[in-house]
ROGU-108749 format. One record per residue: x, y, z of N, C-alpha, C in turn. Coordinates in pm, 1 decimal. Atoms other than C-alpha are relative to their C-alpha. Layout:
# ROGU-108749
TIMI        npx        npy        npz       capx       capy       capz        cpx        cpy        cpz
TIMI          X          Y          Z          X          Y          Z          X          Y          Z
...
This chain:
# ROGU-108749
TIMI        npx        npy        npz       capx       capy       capz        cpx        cpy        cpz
TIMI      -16.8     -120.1       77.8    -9659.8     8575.8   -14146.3     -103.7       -0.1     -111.2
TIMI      116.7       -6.1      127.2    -9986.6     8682.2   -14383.4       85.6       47.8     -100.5
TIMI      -48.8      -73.8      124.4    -9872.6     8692.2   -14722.7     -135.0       77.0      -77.5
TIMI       72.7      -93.0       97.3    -9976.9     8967.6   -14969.7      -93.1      -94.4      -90.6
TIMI       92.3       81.4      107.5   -10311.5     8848.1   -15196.2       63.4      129.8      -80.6
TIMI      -55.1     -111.6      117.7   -10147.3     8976.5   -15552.3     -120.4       86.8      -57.7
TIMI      143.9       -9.9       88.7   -10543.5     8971.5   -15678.1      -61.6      113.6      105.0
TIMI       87.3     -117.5      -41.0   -10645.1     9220.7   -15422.7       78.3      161.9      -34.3
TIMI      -73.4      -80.1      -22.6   -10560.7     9579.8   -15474.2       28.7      107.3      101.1
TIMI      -61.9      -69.3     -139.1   -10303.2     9765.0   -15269.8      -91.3      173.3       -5.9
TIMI       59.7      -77.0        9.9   -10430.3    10076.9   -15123.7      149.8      114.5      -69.0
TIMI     -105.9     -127.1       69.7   -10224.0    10362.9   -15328.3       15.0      167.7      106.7
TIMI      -19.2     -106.6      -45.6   -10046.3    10653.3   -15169.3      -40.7      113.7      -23.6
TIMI       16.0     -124.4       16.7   -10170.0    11001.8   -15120.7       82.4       94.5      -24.4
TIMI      -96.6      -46.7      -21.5    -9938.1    11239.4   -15279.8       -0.6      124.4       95.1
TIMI      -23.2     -101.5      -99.2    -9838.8    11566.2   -15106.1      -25.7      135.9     -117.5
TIMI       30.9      -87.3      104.2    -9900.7    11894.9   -15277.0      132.8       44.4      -49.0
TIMI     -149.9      -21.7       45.0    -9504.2    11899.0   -15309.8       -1.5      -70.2      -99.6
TIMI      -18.6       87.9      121.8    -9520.2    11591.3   -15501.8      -28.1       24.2     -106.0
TIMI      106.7       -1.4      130.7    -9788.3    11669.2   -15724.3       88.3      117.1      -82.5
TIMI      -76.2     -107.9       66.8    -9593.0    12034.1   -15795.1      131.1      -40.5      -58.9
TIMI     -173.9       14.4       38.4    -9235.5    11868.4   -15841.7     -102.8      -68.0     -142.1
TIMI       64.6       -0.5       46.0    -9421.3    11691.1   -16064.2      -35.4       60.7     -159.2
TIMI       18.3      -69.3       84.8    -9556.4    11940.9   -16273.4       83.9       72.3      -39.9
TIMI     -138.8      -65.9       63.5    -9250.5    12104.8   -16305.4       91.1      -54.2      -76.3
TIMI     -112.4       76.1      113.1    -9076.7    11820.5   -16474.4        0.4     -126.4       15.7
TIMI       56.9      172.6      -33.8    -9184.5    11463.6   -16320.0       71.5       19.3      181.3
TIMI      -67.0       29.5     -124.6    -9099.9    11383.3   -15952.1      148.1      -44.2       18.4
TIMI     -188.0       51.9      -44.4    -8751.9    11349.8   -15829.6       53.5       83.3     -105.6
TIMI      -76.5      -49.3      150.3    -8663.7    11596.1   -16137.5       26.5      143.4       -0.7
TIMI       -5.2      -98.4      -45.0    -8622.8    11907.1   -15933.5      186.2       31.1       15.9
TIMI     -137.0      -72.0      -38.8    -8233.2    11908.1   -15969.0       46.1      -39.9     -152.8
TIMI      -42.1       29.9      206.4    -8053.1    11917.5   -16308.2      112.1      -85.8       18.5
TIMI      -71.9      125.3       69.0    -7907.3    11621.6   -16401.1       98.0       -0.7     -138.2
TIMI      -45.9        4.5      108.8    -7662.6    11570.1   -16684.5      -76.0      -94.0      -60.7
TIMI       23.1       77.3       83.7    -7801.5    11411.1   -16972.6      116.5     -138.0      -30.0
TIMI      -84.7       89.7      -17.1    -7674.3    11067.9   -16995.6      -26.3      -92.3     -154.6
TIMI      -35.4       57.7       89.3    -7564.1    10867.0   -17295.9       78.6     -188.0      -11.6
TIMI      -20.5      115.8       -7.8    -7527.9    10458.3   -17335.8       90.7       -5.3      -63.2
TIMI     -150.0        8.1       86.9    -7148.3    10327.6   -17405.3      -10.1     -158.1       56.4
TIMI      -62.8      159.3       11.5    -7122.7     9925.9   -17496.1      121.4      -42.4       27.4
TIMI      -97.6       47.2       15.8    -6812.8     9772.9   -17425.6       24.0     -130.9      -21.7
TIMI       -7.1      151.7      -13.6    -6720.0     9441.3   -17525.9      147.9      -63.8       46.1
TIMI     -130.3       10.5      -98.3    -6447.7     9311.9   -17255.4        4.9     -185.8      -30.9
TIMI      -25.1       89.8       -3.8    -6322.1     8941.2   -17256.9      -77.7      -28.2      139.1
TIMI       62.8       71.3     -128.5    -6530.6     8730.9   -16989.7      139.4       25.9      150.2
TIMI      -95.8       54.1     -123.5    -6211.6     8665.5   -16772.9       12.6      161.9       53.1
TIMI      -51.6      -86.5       -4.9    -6161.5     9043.6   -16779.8      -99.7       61.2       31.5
TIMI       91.1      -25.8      -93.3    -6498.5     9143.0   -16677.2      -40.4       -9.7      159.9
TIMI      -10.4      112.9     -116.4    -6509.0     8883.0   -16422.0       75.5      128.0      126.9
TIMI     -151.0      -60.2      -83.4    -6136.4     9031.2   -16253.7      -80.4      179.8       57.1
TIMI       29.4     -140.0      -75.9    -6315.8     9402.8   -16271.2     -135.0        8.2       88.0
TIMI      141.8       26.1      -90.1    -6650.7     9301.5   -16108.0       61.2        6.9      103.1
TIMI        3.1       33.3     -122.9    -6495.1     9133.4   -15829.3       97.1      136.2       61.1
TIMI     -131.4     -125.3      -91.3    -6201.9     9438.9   -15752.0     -123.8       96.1       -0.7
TIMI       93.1     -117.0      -49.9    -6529.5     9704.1   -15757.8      -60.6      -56.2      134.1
TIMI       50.8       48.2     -196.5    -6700.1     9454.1   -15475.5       38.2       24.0       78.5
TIMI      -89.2      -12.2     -126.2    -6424.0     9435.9   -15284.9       69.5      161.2       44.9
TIMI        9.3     -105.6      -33.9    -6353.6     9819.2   -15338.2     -145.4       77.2       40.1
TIMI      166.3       -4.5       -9.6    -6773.6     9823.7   -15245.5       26.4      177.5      -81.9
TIMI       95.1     -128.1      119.7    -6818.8    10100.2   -15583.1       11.4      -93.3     -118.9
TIMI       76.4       43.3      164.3    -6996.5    10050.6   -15920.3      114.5      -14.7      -50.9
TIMI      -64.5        1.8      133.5    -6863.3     9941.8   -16233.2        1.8      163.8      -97.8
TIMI       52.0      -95.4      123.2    -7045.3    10195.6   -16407.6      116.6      132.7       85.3
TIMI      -50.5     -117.5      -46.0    -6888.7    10478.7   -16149.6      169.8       -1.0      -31.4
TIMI     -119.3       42.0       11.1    -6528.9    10323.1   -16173.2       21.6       43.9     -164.0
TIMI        2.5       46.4       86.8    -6548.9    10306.4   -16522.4       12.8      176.1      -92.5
TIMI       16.1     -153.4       20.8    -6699.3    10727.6   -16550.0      181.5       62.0       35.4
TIMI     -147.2      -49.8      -29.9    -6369.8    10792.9   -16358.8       93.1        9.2      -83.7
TIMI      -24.4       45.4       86.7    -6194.6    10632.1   -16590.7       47.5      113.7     -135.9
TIMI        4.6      -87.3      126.1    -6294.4    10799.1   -16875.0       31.0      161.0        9.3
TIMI      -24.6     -114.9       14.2    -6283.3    11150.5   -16726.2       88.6       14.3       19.3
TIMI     -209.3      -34.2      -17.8    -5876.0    11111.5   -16600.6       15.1      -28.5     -160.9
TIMI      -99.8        8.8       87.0    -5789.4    11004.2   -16944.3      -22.2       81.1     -123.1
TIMI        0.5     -105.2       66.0    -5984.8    11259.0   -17134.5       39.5      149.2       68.7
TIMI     -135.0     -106.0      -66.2    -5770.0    11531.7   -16939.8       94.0      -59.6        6.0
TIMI     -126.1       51.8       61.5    -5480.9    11310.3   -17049.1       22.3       86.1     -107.0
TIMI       -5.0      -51.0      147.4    -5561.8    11329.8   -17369.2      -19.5      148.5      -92.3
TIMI       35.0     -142.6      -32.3    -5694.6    11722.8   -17346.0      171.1       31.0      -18.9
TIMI      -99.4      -82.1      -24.6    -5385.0    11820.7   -17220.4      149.3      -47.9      -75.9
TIMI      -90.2       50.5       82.9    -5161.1    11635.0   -17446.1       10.4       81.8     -142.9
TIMI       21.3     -112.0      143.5    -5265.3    11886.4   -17739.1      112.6       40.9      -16.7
């Protein structure tokens, strides 16, 4: 199996005139509107991280998605508790 020389360079892709236009419209891949997204820290006990890692594996979904869920059932808890 030839490995890759790192020191030579690769030849670079030709884009498409789609690419280049998505692109200019807002960066590539940026042709659908996205929610703006916002970073939330939590600081969980190790053992208690641990326990929710392995139950997302074994349910094969994210933390992060589990976690969105989460938050949006219990703010329509809390919503509707007014």
């Amino acid at each position: 199996m030839a490995r890759k020389n790192p020191t030579k360079p690769q030849p670079k892709k030709q884009l498409t005139s789609e690419e280049i236009a998505s692109f200019v419209r807002g960066g590539a891949g940026q042709d659908t509107e996205k929610p703006k997204m916002a970073r939330l820290t939590v600081d969980l006990p190790r053992e208690t991280h641990r326990r929710f890692k392995i139950a997302c594996t074994i349910a094969d979904t994210r933390m992060n998605y589990e976690i969105r869920r989460f938050i949006e059932r219990r703010c329509a808890e809390l919503e509707a508790s007014r």
